[in-house]
C-alpha positions in Angstrom: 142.7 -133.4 124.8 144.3 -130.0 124.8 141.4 -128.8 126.9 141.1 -131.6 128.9 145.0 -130.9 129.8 143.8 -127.0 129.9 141.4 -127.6 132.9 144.1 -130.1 134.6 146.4 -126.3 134.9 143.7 -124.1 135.2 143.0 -125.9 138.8 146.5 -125.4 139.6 145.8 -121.8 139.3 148.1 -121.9 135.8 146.9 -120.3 132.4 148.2 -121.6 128.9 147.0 -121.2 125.2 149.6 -122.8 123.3 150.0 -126.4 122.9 153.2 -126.9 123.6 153.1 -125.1 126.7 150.0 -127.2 128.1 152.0 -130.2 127.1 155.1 -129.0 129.3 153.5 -127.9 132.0 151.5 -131.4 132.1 154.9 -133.1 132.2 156.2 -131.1 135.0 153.1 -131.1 136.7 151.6 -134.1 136.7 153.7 -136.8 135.1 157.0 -135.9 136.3 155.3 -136.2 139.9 153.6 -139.2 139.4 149.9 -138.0 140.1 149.3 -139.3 136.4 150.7 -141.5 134.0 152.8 -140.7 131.2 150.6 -141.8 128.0 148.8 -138.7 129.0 151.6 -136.5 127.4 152.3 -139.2 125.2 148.7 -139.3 123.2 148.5 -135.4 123.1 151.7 -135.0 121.7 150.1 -137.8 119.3 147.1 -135.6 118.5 149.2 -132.5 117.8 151.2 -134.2 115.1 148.6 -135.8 113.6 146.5 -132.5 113.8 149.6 -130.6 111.7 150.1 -133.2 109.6 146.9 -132.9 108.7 146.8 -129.2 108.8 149.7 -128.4 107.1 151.1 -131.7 105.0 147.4 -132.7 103.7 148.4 -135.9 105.0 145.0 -137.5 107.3 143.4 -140.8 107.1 140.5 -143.0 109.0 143.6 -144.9 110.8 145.3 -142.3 112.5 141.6 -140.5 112.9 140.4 -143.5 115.1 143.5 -143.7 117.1 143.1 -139.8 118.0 139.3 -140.7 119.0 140.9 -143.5 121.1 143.7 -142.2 123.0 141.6 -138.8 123.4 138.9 -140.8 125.5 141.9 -142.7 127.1 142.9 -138.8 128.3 139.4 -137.6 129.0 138.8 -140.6 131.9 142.2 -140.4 133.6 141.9 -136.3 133.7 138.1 -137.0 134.6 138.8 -139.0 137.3 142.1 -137.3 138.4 139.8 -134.1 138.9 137.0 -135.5 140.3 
């Protein structure tokens, strides 16, 4: 998702490398403008806490793994088709 989000700036002529910057700038950018919908910000900010909590509080599971896989496909084909 992070990449996906990466490529959505890096057409705008912007460059990030943290996550929480590539999170903000797709707010401002793209949801706060209405070219795409908010779960986009939503699910990544999803994927980054699960990804520390994983990381960081040893705490992971198939549940939360499977929901990631979800809403990360869910990002790929609105940023896919946004871009095409």
């Amino acid at each position: 998702m992070f990449h996906a989000c990466k490529s959505l700036l890096f057409r705008e002529g912007y460059s990030e490398k943290s996550h929480d910057c590539v999170i903000v700038a797709v707010q401002e950018l793209f949801v706060s403008t209405g070219k795409l919908p908010s779960e986009i910000v939503e699910h990544i900010r999803e994927a980054k806490s699960a990804r520390e909590a994983a990381d960081y509080g040893l705490t992971y599971g198939d549940d939360a793994a499977r929901m990631i896989i979800h809403e990360a496909e869910d990002v790929f084909r609105i940023i896919s088709e946004y871009l095409v």
